[in-house]
C-alpha positions as a LaTeX table, in Angstrom:
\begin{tabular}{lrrr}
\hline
Residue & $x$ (\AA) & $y$ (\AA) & $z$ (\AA) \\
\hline
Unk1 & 121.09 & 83.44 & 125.28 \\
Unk2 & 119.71 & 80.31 & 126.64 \\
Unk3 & 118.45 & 80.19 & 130.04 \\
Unk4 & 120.61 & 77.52 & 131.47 \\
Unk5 & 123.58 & 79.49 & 129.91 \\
Unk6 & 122.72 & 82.80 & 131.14 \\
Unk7 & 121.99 & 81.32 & 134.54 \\
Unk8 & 125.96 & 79.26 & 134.42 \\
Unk9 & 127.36 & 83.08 & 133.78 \\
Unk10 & 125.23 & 84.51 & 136.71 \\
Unk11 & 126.79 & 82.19 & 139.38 \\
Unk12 & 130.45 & 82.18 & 137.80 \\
Unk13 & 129.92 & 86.44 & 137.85 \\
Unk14 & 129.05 & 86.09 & 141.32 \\
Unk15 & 131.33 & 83.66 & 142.79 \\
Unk16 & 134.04 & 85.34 & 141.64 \\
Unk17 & 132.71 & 88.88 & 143.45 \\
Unk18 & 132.88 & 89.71 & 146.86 \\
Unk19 & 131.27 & 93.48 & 147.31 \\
Unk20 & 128.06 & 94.59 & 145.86 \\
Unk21 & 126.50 & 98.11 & 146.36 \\
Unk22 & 123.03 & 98.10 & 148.33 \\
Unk23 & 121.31 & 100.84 & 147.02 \\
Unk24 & 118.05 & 101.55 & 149.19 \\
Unk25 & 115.83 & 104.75 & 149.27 \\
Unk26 & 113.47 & 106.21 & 151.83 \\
Unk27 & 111.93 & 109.56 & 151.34 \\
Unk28 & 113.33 & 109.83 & 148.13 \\
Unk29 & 116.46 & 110.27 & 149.42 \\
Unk30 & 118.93 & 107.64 & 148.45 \\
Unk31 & 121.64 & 105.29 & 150.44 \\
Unk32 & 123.65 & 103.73 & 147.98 \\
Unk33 & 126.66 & 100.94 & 150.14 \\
Unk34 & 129.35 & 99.28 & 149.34 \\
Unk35 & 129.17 & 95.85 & 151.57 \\
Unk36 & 130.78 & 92.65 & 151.07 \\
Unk37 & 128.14 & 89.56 & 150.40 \\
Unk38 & 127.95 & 85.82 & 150.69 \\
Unk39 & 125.86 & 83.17 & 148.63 \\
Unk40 & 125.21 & 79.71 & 149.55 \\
Unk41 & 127.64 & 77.57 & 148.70 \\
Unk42 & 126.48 & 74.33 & 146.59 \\
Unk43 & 123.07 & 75.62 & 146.33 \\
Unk44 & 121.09 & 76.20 & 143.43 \\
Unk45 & 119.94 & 79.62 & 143.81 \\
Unk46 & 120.94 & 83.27 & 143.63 \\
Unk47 & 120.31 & 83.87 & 147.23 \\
Unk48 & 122.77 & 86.58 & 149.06 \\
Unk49 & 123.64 & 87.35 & 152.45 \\
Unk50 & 125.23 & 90.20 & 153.86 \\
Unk51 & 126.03 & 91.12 & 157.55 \\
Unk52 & 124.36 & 94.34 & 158.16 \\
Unk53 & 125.84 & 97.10 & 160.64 \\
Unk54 & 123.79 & 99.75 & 162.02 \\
Unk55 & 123.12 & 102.16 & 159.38 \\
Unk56 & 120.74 & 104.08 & 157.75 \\
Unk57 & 120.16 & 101.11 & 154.94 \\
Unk58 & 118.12 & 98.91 & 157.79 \\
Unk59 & 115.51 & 101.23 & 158.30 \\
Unk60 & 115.76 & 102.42 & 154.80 \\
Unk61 & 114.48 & 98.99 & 153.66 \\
Unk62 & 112.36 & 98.70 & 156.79 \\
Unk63 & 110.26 & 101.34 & 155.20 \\
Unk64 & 111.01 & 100.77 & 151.52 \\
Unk65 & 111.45 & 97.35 & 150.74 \\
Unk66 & 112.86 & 97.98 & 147.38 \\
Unk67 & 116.56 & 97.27 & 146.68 \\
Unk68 & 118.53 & 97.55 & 144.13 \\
Unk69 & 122.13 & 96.11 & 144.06 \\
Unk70 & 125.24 & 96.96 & 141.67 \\
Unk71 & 128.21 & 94.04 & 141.02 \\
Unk72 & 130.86 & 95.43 & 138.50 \\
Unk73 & 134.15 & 94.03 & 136.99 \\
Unk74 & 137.05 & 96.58 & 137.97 \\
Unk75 & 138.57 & 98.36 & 134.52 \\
Unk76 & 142.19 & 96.94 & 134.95 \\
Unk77 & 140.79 & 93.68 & 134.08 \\
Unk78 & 139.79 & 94.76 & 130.57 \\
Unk79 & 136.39 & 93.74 & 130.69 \\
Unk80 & 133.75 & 95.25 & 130.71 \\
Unk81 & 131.14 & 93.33 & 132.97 \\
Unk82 & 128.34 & 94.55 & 135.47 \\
Unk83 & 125.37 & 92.85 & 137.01 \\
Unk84 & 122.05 & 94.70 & 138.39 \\
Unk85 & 120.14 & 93.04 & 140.84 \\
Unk86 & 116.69 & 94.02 & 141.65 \\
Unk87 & 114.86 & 92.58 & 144.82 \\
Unk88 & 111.02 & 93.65 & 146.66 \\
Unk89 & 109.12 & 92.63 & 149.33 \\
Unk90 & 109.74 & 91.50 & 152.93 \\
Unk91 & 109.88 & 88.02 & 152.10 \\
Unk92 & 112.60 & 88.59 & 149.61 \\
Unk93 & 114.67 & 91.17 & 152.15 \\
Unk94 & 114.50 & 89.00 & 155.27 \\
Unk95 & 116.65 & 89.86 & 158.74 \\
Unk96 & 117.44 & 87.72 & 159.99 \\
Unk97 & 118.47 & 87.72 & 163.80 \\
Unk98 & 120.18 & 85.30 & 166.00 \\
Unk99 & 117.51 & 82.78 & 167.48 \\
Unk100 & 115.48 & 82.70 & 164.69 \\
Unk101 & 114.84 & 80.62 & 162.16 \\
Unk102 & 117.30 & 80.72 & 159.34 \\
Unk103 & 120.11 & 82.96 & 160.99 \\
Unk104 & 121.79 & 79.79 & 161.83 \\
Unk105 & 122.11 & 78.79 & 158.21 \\
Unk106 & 123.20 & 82.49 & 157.37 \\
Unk107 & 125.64 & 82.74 & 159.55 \\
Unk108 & 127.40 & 79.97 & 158.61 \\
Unk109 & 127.51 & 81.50 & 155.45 \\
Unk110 & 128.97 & 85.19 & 156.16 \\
Unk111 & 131.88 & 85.63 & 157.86 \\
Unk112 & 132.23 & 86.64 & 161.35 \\
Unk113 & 130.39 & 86.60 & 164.12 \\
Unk114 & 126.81 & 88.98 & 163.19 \\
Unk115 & 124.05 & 90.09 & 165.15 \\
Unk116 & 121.54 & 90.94 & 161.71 \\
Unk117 & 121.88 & 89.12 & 158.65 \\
Unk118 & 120.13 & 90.82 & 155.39 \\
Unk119 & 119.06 & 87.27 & 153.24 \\
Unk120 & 118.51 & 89.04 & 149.73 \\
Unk121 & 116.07 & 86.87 & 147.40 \\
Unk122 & 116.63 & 88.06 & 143.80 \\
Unk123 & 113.72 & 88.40 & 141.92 \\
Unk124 & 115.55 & 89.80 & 138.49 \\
Unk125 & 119.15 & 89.99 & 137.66 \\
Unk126 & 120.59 & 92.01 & 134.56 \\
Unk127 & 123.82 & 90.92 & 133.41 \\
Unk128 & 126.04 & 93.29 & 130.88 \\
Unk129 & 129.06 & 91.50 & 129.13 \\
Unk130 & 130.26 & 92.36 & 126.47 \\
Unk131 & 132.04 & 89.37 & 125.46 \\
Unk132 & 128.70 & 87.89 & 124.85 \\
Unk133 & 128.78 & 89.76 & 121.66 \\
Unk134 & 131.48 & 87.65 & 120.29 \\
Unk135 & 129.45 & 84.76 & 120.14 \\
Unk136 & 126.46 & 86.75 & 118.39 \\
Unk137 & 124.34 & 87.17 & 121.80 \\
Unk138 & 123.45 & 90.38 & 123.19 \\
Unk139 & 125.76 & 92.10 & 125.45 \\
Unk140 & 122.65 & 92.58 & 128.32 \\
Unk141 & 120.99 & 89.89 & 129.45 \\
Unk142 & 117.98 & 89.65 & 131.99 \\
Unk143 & 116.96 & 86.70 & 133.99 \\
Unk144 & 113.62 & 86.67 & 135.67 \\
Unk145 & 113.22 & 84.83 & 138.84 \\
\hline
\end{tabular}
């Protein structure tokens, strides 16, 4: 599938989502979350926000930066649609805490009032659709960012 294509499914998949599942790991034990997230409206990116509450995810990422996040279509739609979203490093999983720079901008974004703000960079998403197959493109598709 063309890039610019692929990337025009990515945001409608998203926009039209509200809860991923943060999946973190520290001492190989893993933390997988249901949350609900937040992307920047207008913007031409893939970044997401979510409002983090305490939990055993923050220091999970703290001292594995490695995420991985899960966005699925539920079955009574009839479709059969997920998205994988893979994200490393520090400066890709930001906090971001009131006062400093950025949190104002995030927390404009999520809703309600937060105290930590998780700004999630993506740096690869996977999309599976199988509806792609009907116009002769592979069902799984993988942007690199």
């Amino acid at each position: 599938m063309p890039r610019k294509r692929l990337e025009k499914e990515i945001r409608a998949f998203l926009k039209t989502r509200k809860i991923l599942v943060l999946c973190t790991c520290d001492n190989n034990i893993p933390r997988a979350t249901p949350m609900d997230f937040y992307m920047e409206k207008g913007e031409d990116n893939y970044n997401l926000y979510v409002g983090l509450s305490p939990g055993r995810k923050i220091e999970n990422i703290k001292n594995n930066p490695i995420v991985s996040i899960g966005i699925y279509t539920p079955m009574e739609t009839g479709k059969i649609q997920g998205m994988q979203i893979t994200a490393t490093g520090e400066e890709r999983l930001k906090f971001l805490k009131d006062g400093e720079e950025g949190f104002e901008k995030a927390q404009r974004i999520v809703r309600g009032k937060r105290k930590l703000i998780l700004r999630i960079l993506p740096e690869k998403i996977e999309l599976l659709d199988y509806d792609f197959v009907k116009e002769n493109y592979s069902r799984f598709q993988i942007l690199e960012l």
